[in-house]
N, CA and C atoms as an extended XYZ file, in Angstrom:
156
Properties=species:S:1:pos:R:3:atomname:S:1:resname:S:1:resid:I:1 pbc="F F F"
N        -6.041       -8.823       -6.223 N   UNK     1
C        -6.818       -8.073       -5.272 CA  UNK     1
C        -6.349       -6.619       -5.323 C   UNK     1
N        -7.540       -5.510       -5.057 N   UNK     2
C        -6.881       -4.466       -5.176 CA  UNK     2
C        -7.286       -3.776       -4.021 C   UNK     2
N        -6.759       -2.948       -2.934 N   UNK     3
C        -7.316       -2.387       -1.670 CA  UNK     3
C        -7.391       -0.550       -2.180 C   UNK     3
N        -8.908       -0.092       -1.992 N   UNK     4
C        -9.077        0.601       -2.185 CA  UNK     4
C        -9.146        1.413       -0.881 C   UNK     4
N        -8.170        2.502       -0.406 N   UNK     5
C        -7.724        3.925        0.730 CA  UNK     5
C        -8.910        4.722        0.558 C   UNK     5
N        -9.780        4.218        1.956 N   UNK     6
C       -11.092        5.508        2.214 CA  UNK     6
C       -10.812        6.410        3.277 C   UNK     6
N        -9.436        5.790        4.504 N   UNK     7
C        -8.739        6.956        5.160 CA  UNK     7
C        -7.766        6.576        5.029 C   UNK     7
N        -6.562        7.445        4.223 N   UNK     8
C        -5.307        7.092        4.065 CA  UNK     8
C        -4.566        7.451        5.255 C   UNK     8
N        -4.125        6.229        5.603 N   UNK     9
C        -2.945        6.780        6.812 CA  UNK     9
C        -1.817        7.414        5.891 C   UNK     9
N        -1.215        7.349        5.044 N   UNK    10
C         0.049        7.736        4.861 CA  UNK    10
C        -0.711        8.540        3.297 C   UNK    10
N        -0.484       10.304        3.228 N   UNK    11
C        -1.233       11.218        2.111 CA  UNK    11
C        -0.583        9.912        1.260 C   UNK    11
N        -1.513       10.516       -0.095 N   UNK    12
C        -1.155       10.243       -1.650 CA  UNK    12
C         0.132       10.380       -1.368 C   UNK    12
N         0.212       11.905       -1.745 N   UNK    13
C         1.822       12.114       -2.382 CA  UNK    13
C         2.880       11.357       -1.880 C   UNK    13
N         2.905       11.242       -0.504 N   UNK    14
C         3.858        9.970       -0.057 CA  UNK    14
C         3.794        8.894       -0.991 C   UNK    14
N         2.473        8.475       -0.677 N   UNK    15
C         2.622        6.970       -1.507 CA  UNK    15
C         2.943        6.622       -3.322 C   UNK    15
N         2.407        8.149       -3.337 N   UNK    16
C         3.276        7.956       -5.002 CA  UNK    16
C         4.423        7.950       -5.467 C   UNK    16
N         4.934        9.156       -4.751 N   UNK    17
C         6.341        9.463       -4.553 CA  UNK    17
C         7.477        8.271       -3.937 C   UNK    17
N         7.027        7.564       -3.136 N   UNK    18
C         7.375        6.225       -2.676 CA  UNK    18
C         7.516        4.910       -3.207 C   UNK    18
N         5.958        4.659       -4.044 N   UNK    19
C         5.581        3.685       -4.484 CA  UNK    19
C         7.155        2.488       -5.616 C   UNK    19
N         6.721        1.421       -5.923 N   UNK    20
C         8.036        0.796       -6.487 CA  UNK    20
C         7.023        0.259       -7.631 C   UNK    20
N         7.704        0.734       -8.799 N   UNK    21
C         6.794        0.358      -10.030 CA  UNK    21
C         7.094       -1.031      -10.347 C   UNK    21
N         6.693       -1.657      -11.202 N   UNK    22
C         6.353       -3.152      -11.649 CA  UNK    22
C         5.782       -3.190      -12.735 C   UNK    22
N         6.324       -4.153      -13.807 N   UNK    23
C         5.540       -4.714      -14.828 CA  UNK    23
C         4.694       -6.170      -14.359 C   UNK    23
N         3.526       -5.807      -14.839 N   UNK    24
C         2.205       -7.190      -14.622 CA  UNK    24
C         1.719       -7.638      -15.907 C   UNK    24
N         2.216       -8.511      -16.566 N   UNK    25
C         1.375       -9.189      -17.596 CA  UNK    25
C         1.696       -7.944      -18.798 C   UNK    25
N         2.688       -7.412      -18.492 N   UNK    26
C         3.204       -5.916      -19.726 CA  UNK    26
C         2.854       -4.949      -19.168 C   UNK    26
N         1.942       -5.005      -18.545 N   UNK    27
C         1.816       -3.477      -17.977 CA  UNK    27
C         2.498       -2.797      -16.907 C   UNK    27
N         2.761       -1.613      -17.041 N   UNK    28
C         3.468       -1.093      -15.574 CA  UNK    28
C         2.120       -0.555      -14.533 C   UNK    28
N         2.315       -1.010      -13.045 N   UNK    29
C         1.668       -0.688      -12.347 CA  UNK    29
C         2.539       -0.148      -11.039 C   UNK    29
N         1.834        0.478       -9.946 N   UNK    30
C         2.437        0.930       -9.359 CA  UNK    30
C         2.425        0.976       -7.816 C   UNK    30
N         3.300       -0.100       -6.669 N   UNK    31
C         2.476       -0.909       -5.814 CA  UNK    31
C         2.848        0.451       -4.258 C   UNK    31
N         2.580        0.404       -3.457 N   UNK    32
C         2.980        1.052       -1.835 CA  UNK    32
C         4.151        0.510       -1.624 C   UNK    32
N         4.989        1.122       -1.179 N   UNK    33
C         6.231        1.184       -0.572 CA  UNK    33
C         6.274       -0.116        0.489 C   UNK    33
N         7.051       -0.753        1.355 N   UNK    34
C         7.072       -1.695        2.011 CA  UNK    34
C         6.025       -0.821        3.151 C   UNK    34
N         7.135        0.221        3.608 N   UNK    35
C         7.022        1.066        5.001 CA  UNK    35
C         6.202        1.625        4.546 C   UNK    35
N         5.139        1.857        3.979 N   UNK    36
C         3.919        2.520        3.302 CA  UNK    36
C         2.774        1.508        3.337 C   UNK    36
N         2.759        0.152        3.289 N   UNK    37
C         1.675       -1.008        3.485 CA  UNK    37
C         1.835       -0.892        5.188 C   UNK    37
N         3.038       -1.467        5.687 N   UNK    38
C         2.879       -1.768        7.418 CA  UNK    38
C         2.064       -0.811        7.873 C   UNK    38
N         2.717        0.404        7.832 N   UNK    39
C         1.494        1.535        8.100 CA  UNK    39
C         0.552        1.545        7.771 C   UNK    39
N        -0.299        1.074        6.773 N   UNK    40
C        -1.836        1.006        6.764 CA  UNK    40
C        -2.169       -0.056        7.279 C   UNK    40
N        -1.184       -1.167        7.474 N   UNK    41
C        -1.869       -2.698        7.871 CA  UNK    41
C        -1.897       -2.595        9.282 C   UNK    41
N        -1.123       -1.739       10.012 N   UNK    42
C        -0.954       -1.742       11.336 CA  UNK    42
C        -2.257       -0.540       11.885 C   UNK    42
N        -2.593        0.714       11.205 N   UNK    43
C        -3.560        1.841       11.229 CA  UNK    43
C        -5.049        1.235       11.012 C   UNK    43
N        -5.357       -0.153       10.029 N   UNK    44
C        -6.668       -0.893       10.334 CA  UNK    44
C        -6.902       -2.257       11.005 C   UNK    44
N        -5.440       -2.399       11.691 N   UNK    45
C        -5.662       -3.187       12.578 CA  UNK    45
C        -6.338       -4.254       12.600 C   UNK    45
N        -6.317       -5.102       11.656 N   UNK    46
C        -7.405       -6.400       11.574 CA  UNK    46
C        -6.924       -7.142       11.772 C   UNK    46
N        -7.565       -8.814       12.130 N   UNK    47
C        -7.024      -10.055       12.333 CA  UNK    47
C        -6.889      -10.853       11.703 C   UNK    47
N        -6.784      -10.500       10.102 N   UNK    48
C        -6.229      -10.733        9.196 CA  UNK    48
C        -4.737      -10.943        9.048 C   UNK    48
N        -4.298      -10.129        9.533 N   UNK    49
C        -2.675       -9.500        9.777 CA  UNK    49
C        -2.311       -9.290       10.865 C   UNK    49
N        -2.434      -10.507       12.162 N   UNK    50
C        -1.604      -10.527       13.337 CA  UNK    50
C        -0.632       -9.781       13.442 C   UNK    50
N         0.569      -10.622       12.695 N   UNK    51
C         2.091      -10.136       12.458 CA  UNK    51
C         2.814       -9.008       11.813 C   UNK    51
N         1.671       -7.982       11.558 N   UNK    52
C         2.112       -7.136       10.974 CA  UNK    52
C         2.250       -6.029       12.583 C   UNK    52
């Protein structure tokens, strides 16, 4: 799944600058910070994600 940012709570540059890279299947990709997801999961607020 990939979540595409139409209002970023937290700018780009944070989240790039932040982000924790990963290899997937060989490739490097590049995911949001822990404290960089809560903040968007908590900023759209859905009931998807009670516990966040």
């Amino acid at each position: 799944m990939v979540d595409v940012i139409v209002r970023p709570e937290v700018p780009f540059d944070q989240l790039q600058a932040r982000g924790v890279e990963l290899d997937l299947f060989g490739r490097k990709i590049k995911i949001a910070a822990i404290e960089d997801l809560v903040t968007m999961k908590r900023a759209a607020d859905r009931s998807e994600d009670p516990h966040v």
